[in-house]
C-alpha positions as CSV (number, residue, x, y, z in Angstrom):
1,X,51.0,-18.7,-10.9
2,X,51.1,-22.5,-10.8
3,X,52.9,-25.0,-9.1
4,X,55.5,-25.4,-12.7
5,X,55.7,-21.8,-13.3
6,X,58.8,-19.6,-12.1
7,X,57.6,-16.9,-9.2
8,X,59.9,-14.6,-10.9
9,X,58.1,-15.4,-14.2
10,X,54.7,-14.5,-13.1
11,X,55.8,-11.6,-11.3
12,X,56.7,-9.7,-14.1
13,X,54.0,-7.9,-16.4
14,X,54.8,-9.4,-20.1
15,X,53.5,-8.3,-23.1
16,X,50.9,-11.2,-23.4
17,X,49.4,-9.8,-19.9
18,X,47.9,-7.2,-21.8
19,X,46.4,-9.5,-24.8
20,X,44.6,-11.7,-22.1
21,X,41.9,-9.2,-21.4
22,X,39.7,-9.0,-17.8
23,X,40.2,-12.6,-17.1
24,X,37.5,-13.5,-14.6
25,X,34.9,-11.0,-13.3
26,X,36.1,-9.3,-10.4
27,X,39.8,-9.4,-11.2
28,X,41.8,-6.4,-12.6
29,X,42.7,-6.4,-16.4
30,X,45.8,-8.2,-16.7
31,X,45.9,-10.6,-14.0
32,X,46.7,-14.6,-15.1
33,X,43.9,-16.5,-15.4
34,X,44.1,-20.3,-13.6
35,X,43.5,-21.9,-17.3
36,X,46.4,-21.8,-20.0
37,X,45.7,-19.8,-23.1
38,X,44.1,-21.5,-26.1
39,X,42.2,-24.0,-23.2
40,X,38.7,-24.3,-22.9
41,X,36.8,-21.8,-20.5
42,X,35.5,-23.9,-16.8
43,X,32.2,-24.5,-17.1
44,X,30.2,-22.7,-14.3
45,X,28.4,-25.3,-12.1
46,X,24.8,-26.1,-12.1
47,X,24.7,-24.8,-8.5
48,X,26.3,-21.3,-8.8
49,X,23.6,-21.4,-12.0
50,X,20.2,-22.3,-10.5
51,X,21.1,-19.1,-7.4
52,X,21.9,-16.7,-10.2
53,X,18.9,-17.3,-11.5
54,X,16.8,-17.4,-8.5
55,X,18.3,-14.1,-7.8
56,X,17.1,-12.8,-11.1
57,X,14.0,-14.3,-10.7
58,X,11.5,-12.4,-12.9
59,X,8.4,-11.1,-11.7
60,X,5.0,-13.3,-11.1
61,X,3.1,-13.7,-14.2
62,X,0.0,-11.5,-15.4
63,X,-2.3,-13.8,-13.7
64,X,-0.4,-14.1,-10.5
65,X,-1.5,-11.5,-7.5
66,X,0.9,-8.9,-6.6
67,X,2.6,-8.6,-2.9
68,X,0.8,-5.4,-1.4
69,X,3.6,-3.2,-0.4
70,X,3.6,-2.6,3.5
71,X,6.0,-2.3,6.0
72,X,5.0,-5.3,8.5
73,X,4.3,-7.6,5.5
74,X,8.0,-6.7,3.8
75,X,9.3,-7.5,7.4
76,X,7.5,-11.1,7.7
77,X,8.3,-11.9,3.9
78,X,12.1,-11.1,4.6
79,X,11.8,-13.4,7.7
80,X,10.1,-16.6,5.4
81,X,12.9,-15.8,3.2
82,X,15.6,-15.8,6.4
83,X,13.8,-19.2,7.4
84,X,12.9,-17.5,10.9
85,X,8.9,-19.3,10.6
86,X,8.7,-18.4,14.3
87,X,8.6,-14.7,14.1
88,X,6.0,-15.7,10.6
89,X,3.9,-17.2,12.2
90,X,2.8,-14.5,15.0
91,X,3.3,-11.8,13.0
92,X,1.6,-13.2,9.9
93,X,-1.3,-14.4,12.2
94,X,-1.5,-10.8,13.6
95,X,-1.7,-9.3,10.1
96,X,-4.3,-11.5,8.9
97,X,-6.5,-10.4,11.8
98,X,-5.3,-6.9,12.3
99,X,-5.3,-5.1,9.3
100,X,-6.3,-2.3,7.4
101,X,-6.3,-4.0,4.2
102,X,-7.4,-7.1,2.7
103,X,-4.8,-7.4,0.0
104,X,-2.8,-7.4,3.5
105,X,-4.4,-9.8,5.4
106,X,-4.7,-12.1,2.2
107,X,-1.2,-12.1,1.6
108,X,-0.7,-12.7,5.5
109,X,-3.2,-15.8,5.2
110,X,-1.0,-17.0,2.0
111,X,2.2,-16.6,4.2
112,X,0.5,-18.7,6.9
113,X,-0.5,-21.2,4.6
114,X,2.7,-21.9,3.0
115,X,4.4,-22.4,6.5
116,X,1.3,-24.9,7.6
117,X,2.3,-28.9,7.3
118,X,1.2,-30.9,4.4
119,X,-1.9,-32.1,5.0
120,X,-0.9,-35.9,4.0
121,X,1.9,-35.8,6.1
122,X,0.1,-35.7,8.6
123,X,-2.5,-38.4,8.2
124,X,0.2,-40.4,7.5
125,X,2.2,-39.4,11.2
126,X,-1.5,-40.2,12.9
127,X,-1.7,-43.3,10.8
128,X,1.9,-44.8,11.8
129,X,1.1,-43.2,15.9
130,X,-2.6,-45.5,15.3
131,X,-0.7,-48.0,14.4
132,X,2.2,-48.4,17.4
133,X,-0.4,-48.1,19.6
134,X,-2.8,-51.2,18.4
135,X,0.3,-53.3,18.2
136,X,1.6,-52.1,21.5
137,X,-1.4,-52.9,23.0
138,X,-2.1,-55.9,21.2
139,X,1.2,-57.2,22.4
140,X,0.7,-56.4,25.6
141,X,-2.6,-57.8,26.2
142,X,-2.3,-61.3,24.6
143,X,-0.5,-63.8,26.9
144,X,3.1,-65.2,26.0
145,X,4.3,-68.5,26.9
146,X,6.8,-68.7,29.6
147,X,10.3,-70.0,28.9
């Protein structure tokens, strides 16, 4: 119902009700969709697009490794998914020292390695750090004229 129709209007079941079909996914068959008939469908958005298809993500290619299937790695995986990099990194540092299989403890290491910092990033925090400290102390040890 919009905002020009009659409420009695769309409260009654008509005859073109039927014709319209399923409408949107989710709703039952029959139910008015927002958009007049003959109109263009909405166009999803880019958004809703690019999380349907990382959802349906396909599997890695041929020359990719496969994830070993075991319980503690599933758990950590889930938790680098959830964003929870805490809990990763102790329990993905324990795996890569602690167990039974390498496949494991590689995939472990890979986990770890994915959570580490960039390496340039870092040069570049302990080149600006460097850098406040030279000019702090050159500031501080040259002598300024009094006003």
């Amino acid at each position: 119902m919009t905002d020009r129709e009659p409420a009695d209007a769309a409260a009654e079941p008509g005859p073109t009700d039927a014709a319209r079909g399923a409408g949107r996914a989710g709703e039952e068959p029959g139910a008015a969709p927002d958009r007049a008939d003959g109109a263009a469908p909405r166009r999803r958005s880019k958004k809703r697009g690019k999380r349907r298809d990382a959802e349906a993500a396909s599997p890695p290619p041929e020359g990719a490794p496969a994830r070993p299937r075991d319980p503690a790695l599933e758990r950590v995986q889930q938790a680098f998914e959830r964003g929870d990099y805490a809990l990763v990194r102790a329990e993905a540092g324990r795996l890569a020292r602690e167990a039974e299989r390498a496949d494991v403890r590689r995939a472990a290491r890979e986990l770890l390695r994915r959570i580490d910092p960039d390496p340039l990033a870092v040069i570049l925090l302990l080149a600006a750090v460097a850098l406040l400290a030279f000019l702090s102390l050159w500031y501080w040890s040259h002598a300024h004229a009094a006003p």
